[in-house]
N, C-alpha and C positions, 0 to 999 in steps of 0.2 A: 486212048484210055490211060490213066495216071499209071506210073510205073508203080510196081509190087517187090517188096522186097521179103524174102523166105529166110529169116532170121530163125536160128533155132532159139528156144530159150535155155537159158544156162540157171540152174537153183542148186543152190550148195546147203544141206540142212549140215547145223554147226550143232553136237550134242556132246554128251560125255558126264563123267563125274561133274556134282555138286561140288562146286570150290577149286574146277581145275582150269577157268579161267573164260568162260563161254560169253560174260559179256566184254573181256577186254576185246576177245577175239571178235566180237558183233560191231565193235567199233572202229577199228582198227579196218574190219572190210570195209564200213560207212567211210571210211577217209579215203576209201580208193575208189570212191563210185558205185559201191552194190546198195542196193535196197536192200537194206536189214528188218527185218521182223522180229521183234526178241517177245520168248513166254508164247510162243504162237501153239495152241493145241493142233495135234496133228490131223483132228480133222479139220481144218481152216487150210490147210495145206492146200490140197485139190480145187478153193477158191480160189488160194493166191494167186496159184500157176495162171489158171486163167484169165487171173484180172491182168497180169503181166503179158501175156501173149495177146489180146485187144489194145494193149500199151504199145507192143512192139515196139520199136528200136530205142523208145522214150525210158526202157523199162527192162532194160536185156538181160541183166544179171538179178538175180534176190538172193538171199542169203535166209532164213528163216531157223532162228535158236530157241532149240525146243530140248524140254529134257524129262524127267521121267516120272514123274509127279501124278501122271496121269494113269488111271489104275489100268485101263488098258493099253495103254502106249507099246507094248511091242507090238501085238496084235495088229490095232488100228494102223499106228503108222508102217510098218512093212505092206500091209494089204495097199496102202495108201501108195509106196514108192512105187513098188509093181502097175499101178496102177497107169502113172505119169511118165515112165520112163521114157513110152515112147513118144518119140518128137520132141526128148528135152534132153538136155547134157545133167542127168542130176546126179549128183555126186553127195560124199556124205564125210564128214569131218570129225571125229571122234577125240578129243581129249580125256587125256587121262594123267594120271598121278599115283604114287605113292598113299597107300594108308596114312603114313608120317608126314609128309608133307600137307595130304588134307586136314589132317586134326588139329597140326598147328593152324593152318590157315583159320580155321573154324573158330578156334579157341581166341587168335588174334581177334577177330571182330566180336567174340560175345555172341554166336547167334547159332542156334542149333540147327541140326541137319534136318533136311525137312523130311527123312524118312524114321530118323531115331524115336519116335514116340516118345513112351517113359523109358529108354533106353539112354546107351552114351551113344557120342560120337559116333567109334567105331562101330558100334553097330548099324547104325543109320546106312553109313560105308561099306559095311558088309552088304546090308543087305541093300542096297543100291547098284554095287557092281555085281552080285547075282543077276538082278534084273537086268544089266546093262550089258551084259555078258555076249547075248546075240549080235547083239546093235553094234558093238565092239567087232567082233570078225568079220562082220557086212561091211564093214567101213571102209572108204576109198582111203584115207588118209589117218594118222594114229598120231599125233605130236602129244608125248610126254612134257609135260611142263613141272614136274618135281623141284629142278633146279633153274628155272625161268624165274624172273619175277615179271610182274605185269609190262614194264618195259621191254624187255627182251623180247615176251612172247610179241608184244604188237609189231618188233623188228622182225619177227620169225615170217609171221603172217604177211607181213607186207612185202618181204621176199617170196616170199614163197608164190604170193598170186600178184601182184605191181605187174609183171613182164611177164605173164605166164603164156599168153599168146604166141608168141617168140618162139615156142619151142616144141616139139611134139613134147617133149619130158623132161623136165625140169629133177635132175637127179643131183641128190648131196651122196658124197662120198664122205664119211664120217669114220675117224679114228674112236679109239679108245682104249679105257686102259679093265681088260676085266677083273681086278681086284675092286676097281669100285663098282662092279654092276655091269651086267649084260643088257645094253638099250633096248628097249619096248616097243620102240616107234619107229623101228625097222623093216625092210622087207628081205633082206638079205643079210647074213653074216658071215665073212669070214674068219681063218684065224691065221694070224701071222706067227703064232709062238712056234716052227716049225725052225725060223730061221734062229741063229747065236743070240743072244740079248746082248748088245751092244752096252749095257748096265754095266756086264761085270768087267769094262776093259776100262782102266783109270781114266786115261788120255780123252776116250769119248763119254762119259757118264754124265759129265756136266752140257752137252749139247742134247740137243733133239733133230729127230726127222726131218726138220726143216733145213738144218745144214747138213753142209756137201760134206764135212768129212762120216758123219754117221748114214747121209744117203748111199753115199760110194762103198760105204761097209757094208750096208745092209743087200743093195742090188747088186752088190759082186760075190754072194757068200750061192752057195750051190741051189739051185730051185728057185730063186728069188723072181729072176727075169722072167724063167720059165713062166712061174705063175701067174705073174700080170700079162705076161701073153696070154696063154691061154684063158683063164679068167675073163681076160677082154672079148675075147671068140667068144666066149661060153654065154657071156652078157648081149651079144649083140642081138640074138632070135630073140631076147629077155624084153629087151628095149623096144626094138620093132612090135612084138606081140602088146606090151603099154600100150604103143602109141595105138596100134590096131582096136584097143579095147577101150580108146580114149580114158588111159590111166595114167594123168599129167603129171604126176608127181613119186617120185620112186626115192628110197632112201637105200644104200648101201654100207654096213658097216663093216670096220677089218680090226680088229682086235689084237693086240698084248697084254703083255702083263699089266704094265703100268701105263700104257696110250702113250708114252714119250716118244719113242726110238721107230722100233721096228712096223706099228702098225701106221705110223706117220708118215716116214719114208713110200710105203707101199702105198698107201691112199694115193700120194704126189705122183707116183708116178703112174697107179692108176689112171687116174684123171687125164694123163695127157693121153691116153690112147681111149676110153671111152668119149671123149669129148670130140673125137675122130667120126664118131657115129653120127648117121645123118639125122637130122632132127632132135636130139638130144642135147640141151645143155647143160656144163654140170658146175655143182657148187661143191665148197670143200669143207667141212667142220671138223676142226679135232677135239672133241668134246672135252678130253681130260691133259688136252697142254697145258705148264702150269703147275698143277696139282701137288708136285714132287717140290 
């Protein structure tokens, strides 16, 4: 008898705000080998899967970008994912953005929100992330692209899944600075303002996190070790329970004032003791290096 091979199938639905980037992101999967689907109504979903798994190994990954257009779309498609879940890896992608960020975008092409009616922009947007609001907290994954442009995000995207095999957890450790904003696309937040701000010392103000004289300030000042030790413990049932829930992707952020100094330092040396963790590999962003 011809050998059988028991492939699961893998379907990633890519949704999110109008204008927050859904077809860079459909393409950018298409350059890494997924069968994209773009504008797929969600009930065509329940064929798709099927037509892919008679495909088998020809056909392993889809990707399928749908969005909210459709007047039953939360209904349908939840009833829809419940549906398929089992015997599939399917996960769900959510982009999102800024109000301001979508209205320029909007305004840059000339082309109205296809929810606004006789309405402006922003209402369209209002009333688009009401509806999207569920779909939003269901989501395996949340990338804010506010400050992405189209390039960036298809680097994001192709980091983020290119090697995602490799790892049970593909986790970014991300700085920042909270005077510009608390990140959206997080699953965790710390805060580092506990330790001195290394700002107000002359000699270090002009460095950051990244060098040894403001690292050595920062993890020598009282609590600092402590807490990426412990931190680290505290993450590792975190990490394990992901992987147990095949949840490949985990973001972490550690926050200051400014993202320069003190929440930099502590990422860096996060990392090297999360990265300790079995199955976990990790990446580092400091979102607002720079910025000063």
């Amino acid at each position: 008898m011809p050998e059988t091979t028991n492939t699961e199938q893998e379907v990633l639905i890519v949704t999110g705000m109008s204008g927050a980037g859904r077809s860079t992101v459909g393409n950018a999967l298409e350059d890494l080998g997924w069968y994209v689907v773009d504008n797929l109504p969600p009930q065509m979903l329940r064929p798709l899967v099927e037509l892919a798994e008679k495909a088998g190994t020809n056909l392993p990954k889809i990707a399928a970008v749908v969005d909210v257009r459709g007047r039953n779309f939360f209904a349908d498609l939840q009833e829809i994912i419940q549906s398929i879940r089992s015997g599939t890896k399917l996960r769900i992608l959510f982009l999102d953005a800024t109000d301001e960020s979508l209205v320029r975008r909007f305004e840059s092409v000339r082309r109205p929100h296809p929810l606004q009616g006789d309405g402006t922009i922003i209402d369209g947007i209002v009333a688009e992330r009401s509806r999207m609001r569920e779909m939003r907290e269901n989501s395996d994954m949340v990338i804010d692209t506010s400050d992405l442009n189209i390039h960036q995000l298809a680097t994001n995207i192709t980091e983020t899944f290119a090697q995602e095999d490799t790892a049970g957890v593909r986790l970014t450790l991300m700085s920042f600075g909270f005077k510009y904003g608390t990140p959206t696309d997080v699953d965790l937040i710390a805060d580092g303002r506990f330790l001195p701000n290394p700002f107000w010392m002359p000699e270090l103000r002009a460095f950051t996190g990244l060098d040894k004289e403001v690292s050595e300030y920062v993890l020598s000042q009282p609590g600092a070790s402590e807490f990426v030790q412990a931190y680290a413990v505290a993450l590792s049932p975190v990490m394990a329970g992901y992987q147990r829930e095949n949840k490949r992707h985990a973001t972490i952020a550690i926050g200051c004032t400014g993202g320069k100094h003190r929440s930099v330092a502590l990422a860096q040396a996060l990392a090297i003791e999360l990265a300790k963790l079995p199955g976990v590999v990790v990446r580092i962003k400091h979102r607002d290096l720079g910025r000063e």
